[in-house]
C-alpha positions in Angstrom: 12.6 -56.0 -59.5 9.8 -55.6 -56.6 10.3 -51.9 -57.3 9.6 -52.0 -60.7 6.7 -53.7 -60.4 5.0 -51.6 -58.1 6.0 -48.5 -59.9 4.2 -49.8 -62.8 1.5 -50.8 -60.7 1.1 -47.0 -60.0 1.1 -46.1 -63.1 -1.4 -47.9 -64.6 -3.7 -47.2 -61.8 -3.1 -43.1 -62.2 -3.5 -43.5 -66.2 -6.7 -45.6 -65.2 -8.3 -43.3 -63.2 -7.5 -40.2 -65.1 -9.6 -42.3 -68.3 -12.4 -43.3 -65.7 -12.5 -40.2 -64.1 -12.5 -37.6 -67.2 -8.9 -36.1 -66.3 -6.8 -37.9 -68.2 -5.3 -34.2 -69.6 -4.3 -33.3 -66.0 -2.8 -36.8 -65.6 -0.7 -36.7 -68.5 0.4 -32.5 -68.0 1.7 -33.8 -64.2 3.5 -36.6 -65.8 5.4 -34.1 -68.1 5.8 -32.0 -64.8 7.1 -34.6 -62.8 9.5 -35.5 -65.6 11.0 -32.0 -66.0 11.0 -31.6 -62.2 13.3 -34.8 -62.3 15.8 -33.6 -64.7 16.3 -30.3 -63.4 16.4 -32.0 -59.8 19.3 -34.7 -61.3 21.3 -32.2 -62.8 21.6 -30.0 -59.9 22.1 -32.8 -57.4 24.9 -33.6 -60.2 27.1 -30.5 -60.0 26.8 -31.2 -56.1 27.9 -34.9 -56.5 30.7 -33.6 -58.9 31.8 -30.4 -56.6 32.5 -32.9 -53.3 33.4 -36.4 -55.4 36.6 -33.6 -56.3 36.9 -32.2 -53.1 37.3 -36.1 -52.0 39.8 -37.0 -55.0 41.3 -33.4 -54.1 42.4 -34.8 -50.6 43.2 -37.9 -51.5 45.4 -36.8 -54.0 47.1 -34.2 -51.6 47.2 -36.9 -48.8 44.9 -35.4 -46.6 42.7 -39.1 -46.6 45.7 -40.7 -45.3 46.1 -38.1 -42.8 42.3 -38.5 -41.9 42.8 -42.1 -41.6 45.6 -41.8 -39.1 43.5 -39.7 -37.3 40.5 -42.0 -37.1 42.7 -44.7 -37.0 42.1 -44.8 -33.0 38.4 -45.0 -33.1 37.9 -47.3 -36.1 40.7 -50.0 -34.6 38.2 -50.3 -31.7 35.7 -50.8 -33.8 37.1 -52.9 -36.4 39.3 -54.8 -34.1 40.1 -58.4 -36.3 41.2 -55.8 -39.3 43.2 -53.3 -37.3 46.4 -54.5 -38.7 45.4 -55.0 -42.3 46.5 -51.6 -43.6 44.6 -52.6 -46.6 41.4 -52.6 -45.6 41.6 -50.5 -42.7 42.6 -47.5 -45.8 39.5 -48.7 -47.2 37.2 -48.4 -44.3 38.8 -45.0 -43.6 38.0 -43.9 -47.5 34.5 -45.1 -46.7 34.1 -43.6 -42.9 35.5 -40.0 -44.8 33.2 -40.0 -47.7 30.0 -40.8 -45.5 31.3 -37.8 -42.7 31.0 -35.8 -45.9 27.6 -36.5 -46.6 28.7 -38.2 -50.0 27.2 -41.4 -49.7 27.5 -42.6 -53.9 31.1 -41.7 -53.3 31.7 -43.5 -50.2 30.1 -46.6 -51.9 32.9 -47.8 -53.8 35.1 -47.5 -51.0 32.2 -49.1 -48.6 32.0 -52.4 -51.3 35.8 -52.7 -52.0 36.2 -53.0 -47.9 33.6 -55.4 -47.4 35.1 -57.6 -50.3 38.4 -57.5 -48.5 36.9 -58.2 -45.0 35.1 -60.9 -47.0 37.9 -62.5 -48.1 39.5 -62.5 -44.7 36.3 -64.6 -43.2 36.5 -66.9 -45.8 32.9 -65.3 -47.2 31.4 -65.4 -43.7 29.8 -62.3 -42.1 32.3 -61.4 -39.4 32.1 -59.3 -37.0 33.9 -56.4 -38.9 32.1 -56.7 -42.0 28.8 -56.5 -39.9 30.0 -53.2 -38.3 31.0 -51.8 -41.7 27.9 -52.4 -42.7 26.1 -50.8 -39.8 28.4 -47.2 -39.8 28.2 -47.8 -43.4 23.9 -47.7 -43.1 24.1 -45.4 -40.2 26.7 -43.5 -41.7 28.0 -40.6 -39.5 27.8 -37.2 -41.0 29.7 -33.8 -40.5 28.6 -32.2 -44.0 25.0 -33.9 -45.0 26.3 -32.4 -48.9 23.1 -34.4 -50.5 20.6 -33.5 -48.1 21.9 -29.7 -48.7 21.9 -30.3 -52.6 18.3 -31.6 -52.3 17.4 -28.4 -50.1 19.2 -26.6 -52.5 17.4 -27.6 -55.7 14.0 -27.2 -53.9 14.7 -23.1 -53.2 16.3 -23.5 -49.7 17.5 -20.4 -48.6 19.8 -21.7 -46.1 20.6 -25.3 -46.8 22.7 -26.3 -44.3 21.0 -24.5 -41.1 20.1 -28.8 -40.5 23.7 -29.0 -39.4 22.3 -29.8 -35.6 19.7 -31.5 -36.4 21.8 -34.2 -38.9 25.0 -34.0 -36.7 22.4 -35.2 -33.5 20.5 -37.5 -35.4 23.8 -39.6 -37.2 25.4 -40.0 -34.0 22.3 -41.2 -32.9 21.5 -43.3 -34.9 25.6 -44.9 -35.3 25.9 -44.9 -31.8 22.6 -47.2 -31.6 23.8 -49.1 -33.9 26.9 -50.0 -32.4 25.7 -50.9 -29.3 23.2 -53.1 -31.2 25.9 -54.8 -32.6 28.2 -55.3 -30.1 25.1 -56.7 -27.8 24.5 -59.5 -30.3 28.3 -59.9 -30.4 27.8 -60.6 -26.9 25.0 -63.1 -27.4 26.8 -65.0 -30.5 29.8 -65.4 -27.5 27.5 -66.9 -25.4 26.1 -69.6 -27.6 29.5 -71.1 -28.7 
């Protein structure tokens, strides 16, 4: 709502200025710019979105998912330690923690809200301690293959898309391992005042 608000609010001020200044012409011919830029932009971050959405339903289908969840099984039971024997939601978690490694962040958003609707439930509709790390890795999100950030780079005439591999791979576990440590500190302090 606070979004639209101010995006009208920009709006009316550019179309203002273009009539007070005299450029009203250039105002409207960048709109029309701007609007084909965004279609052409949608479109190709579409067939990126479609290409790795299959390559996801692709491994889940073949079982692959459950084999990655096995596998980060380990780490996420340390990290999710009041769900770790809910196969439920700990297959749900796993979907999500896949799709964000990925880079697929509108795919691993299903997965991201049925797990915090089942971690929910188990709290009784209080924030937990597991829902509040799902939502930090799930904010953080840890990536091996930023596919979106290449699709953008992609669409804007990137010759080499993913040469940020370092840079993303450095960054994510940055910013997740911060994160965690955040968390578990106020854990710590929560403990404390009890």
């Amino acid at each position: 709502m606070a979004m639209a608000f101010i995006w009208t609010i920009i709006v009316v001020i550019s179309v203002l200025t273009g009539i007070l200044t005299g450029r009203i012409n250039e105002v409207s011919a960048a709109a029309l710019q701007g609007v084909s830029a965004a279609v052409q932009l949608c479109i190709s971050l579409a067939g990126i979105m479609c290409l790795w959405t299959g390559v996801l339903e692709v491994m889940t289908q073949s079982g692959l998912t459950e084999k990655l969840s096995k596998f980060l099984y380990p780490a996420l039971s340390l990290l999710f330690p009041e769900s770790a024997h809910r196969p439920e939601v700990m297959r749900a978690i796993s979907a999500n923690v896949s799709a964000n490694l990925l880079g697929l962040g509108n795919a691993a958003t299903p997965y991201g809200v049925k797990a915090a609707g089942l971690l929910s439930r188990l709290s009784g509709g209080v924030a937990s301690n597991d829902l509040c790390m799902l939502v930090v890795i799930n904010t953080a999100s840890l990536q091996l293959i930023p596919a979106t950030v290449a699709g953008l780079r992609s669409a804007a005439g990137a010759n080499a898309p993913f040469d940020i591999l370092p840079a993303v791979w450095i960054t994510s576990a940055a910013s997740v391992t911060m994160g965690v440590c955040c968390l578990k500190i106020m854990e710590k302090f929560d403990r404390c005042r009890r």
